[in-house]
N, C-alpha and C positions, 0 to 999 in steps of 0.2 A: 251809223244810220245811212241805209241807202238814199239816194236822190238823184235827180236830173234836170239839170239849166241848159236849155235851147238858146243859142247864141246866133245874133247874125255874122258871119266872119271878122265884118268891121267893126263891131262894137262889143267889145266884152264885159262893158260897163253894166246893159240892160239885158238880162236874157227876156226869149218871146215868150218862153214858156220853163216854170219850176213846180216840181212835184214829189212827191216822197211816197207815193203809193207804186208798190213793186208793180202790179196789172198794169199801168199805165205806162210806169218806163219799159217792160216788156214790150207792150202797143208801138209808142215812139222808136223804140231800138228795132225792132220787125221791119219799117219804114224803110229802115237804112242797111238793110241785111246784114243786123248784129244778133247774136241771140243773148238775150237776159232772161234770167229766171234766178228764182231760190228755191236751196234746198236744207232740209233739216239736217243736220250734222249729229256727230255724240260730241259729247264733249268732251275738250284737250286733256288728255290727261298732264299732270304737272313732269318735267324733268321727260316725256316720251325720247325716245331716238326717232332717228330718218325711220330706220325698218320697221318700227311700232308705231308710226305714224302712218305709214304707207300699208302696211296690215291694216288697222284702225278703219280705214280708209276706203279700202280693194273695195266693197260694194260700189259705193260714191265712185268711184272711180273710173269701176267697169260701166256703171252704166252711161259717164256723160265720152266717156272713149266712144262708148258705141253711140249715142246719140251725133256727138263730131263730126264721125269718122273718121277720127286720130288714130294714130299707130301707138303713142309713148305719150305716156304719165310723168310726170318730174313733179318734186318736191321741192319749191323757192321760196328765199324768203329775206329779211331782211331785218335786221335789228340796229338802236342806236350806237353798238360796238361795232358797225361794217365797218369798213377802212378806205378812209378818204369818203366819207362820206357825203359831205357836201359837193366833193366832184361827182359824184355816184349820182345824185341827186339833178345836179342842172343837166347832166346830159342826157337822164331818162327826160327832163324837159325841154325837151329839144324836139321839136315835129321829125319826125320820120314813116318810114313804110315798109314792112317787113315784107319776104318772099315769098311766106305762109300764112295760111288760117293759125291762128291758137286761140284756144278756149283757158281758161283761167276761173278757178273756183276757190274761194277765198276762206281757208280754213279759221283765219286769226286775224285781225287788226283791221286797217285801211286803206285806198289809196286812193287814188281820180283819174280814171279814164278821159281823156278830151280827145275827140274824134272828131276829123274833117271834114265835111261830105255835101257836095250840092251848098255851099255858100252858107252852111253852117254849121257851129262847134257845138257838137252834143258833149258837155261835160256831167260824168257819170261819178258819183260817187259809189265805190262797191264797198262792203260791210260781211262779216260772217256770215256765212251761206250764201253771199251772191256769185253766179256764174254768169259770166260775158265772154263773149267771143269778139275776136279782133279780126277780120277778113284779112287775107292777103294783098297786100296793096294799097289799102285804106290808109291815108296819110293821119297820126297819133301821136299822143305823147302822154307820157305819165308821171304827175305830181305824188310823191310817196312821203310827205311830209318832215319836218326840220327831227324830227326824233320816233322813223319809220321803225314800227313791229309787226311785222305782220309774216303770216306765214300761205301758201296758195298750192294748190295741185294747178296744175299748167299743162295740157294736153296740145301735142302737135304730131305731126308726124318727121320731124326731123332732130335730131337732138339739141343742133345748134340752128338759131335762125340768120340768114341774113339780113341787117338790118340796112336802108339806104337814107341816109339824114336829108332832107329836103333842104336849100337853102333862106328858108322863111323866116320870118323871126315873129310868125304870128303866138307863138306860146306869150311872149311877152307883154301880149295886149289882154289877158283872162285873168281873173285873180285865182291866188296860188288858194295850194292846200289850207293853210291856217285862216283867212277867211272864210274858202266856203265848208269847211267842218262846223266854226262858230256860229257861222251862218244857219246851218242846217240842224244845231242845237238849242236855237231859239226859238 
């Protein structure tokens, strides 16, 4: 389920503002020059490959490329057999800032966007069909939960990004993935 908890930087305890209506977090994410939206999918077929996923796909595809203005499409993803997975894990939660725009549209499972921006953490929940975009620069981090599945088209224009780790240790002060999914299933 998609959703969004407005944080003030210093307090991750209380957000100012939670919502689970897609109009709305589009609205709030506009604010901060992210783009949110959804989109209608077909659904996975069972056992597909990469190329019959990325066929499956090429419409959805073509059009949020063009929409971006990305260059390159990729296919990512993550299952609870990756390796070393719990290092995998804390170091996507670790505040950073990539060198690039990417856009990211979420074929399969879940994860949590937390975005930094003007004194506070927009934490996004994204869900099947959601697309967000991470601007270039905008200081993030992302919770992919203790047993991540999920599979996303990921749109940039560079194949590999640079990623530069801030030395913050504001991740630490938000609650993780397994509250706010429970959370957002009650």
């Amino acid at each position: 389920m998609s959703f969004l908890h407005v944080y003030h930087e210093a307090d991750g305890d209380q957000p100012l503002l939670t919502t689970q209506d897609p109009y709305r977090i589009s609205l709030e994410m506009s604010t901060i020059e992210v783009y949110f939206d959804r989109r209608e999918l077909t659904p996975l077929p069972v056992g597909a490959d990469r190329q019959e996923l990325m066929v499956l796909h090429h419409d959805v595809a073509t059009e949020v490329l063009r929409l971006s203005g990305r260059a390159h499409c990729d296919l990512r993803g993550m299952s609870p057999r990756y390796p070393d997975l719990e290092l995998r894990r804390e170091l996507l939660f670790t505040e950073s800032a990539d060198d690039e725009e990417s856009w990211h549209l979420f074929l399969r499972g879940q994860a949590i966007f937390y975005l930094h921006v003007n004194s506070r953490v927009y934490v996004v929940g994204c869900d099947r069909g959601d697309l967000i975009s991470v601007p270039a620069g905008l200081p993030h981090w992302l919770d992919i939960g203790p047993e991540p599945d999920f599979l996303l088209l990921t749109m940039s224009n560079a194949l590999a990004q640079n990623s530069i780790v801030t030395a913050s240790e504001i991740a630490t002060r938000f609650p993780r993935f397994e509250k706010l999914i429970e959370d957002a299933a009650a």
